[in-house]
Short mmCIF file of the C-alpha atoms (twelve columns), coordinates in Angstrom:
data_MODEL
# 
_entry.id   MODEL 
# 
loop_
_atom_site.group_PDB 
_atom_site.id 
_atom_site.type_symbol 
_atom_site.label_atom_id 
_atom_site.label_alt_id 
_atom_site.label_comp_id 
_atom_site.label_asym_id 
_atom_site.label_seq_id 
_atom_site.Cartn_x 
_atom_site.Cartn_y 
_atom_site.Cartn_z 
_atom_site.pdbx_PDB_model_num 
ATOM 1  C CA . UNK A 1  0.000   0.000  0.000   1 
ATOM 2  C CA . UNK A 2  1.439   3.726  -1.234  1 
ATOM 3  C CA . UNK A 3  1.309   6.554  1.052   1 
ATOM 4  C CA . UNK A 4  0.025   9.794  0.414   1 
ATOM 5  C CA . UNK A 5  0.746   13.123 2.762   1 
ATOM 6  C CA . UNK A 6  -1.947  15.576 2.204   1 
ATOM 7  C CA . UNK A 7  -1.617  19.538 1.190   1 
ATOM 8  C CA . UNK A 8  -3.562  21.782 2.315   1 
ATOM 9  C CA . UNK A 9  -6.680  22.048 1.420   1 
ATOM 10 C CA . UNK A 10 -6.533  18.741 -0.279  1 
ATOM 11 C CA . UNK A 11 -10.019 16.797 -0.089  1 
ATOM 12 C CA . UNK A 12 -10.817 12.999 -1.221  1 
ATOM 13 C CA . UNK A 13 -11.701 13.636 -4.553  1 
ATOM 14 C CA . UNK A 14 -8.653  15.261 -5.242  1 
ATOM 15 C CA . UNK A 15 -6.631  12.614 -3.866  1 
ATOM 16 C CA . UNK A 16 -8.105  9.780  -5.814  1 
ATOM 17 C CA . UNK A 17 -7.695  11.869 -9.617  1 
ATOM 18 C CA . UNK A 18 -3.852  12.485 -8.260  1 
ATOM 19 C CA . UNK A 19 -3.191  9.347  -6.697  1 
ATOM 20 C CA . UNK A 20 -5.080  7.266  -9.436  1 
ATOM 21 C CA . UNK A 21 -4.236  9.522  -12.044 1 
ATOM 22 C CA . UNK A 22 -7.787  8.346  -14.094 1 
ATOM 23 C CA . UNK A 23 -10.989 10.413 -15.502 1 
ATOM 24 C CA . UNK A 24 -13.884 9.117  -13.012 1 
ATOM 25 C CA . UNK A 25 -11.123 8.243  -10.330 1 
ATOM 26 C CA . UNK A 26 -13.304 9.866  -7.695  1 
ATOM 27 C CA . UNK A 27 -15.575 7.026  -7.527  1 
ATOM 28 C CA . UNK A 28 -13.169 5.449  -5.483  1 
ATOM 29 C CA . UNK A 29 -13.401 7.610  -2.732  1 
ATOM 30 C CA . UNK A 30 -15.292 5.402  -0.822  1 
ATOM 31 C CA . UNK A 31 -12.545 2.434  -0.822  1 
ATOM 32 C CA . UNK A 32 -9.638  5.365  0.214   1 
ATOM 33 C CA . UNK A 33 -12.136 6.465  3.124   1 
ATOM 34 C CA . UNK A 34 -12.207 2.680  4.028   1 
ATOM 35 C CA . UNK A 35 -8.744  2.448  3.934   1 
ATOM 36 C CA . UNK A 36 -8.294  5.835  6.235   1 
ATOM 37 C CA . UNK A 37 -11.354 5.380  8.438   1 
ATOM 38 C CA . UNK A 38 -9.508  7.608  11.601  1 
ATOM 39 C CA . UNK A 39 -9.988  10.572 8.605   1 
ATOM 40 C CA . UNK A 40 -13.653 9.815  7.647   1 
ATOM 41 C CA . UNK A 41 -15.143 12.398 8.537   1 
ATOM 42 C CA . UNK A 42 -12.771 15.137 7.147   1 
ATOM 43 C CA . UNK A 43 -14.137 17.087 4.376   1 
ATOM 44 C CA . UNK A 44 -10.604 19.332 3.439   1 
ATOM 45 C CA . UNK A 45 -7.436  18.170 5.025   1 
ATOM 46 C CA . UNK A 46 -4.312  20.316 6.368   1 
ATOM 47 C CA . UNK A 47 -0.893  19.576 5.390   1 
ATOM 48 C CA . UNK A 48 0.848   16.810 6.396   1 
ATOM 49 C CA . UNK A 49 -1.357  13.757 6.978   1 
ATOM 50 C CA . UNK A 50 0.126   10.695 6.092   1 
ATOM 51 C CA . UNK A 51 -3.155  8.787  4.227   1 
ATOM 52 C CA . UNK A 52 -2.876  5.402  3.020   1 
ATOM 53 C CA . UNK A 53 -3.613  4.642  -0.767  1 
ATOM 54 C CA . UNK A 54 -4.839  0.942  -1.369  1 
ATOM 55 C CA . UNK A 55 -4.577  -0.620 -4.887  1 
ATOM 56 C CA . UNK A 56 -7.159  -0.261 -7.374  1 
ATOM 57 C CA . UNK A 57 -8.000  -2.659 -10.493 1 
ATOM 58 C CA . UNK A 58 -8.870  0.380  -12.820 1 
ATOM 59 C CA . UNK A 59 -10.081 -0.927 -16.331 1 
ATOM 60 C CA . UNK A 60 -8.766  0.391  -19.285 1 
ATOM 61 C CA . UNK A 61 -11.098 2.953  -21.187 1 
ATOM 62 C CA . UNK A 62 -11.553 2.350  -24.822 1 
ATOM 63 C CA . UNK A 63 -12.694 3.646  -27.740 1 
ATOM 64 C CA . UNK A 64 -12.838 7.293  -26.588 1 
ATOM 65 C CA . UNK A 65 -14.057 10.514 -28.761 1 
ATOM 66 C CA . UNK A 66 -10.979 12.065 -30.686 1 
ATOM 67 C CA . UNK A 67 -10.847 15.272 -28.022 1 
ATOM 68 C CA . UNK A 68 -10.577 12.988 -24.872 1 
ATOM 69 C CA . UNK A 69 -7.280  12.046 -23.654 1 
# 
């Protein structure tokens, strides 16, 4: 499992697009939560929080329109 210290202001969402570096990456907030449950209920995090990023099976995206990359 990666680790992951937080910036200021940094929220979930955030976290997931840098950490999993994937369009739609956000909808695995809930499995980062799970895997930081002592941070649940933070909604913007100060600097300095060592979160822990589990491993994701992220599918491949095919086929997408031209102006999507």
């Amino acid at each position: 499992m990666r680790k992951y210290i937080t910036m200021q202001g940094d929220m979930w969402d955030m976290i997931c697009f840098r950490e999993y570096k994937v369009k739609g990456s956000e909808k695995l907030m809930s499995m980062l939560i799970s895997a930081n449950e002592e941070y649940a209920e933070y909604v913007k995090f100060s600097a300095g929080i060592e979160l822990n990023i589990p491993e994701a099976d992220i599918p491949a995206v095919k086929n997408l329109p031209p102006w999507i990359d």
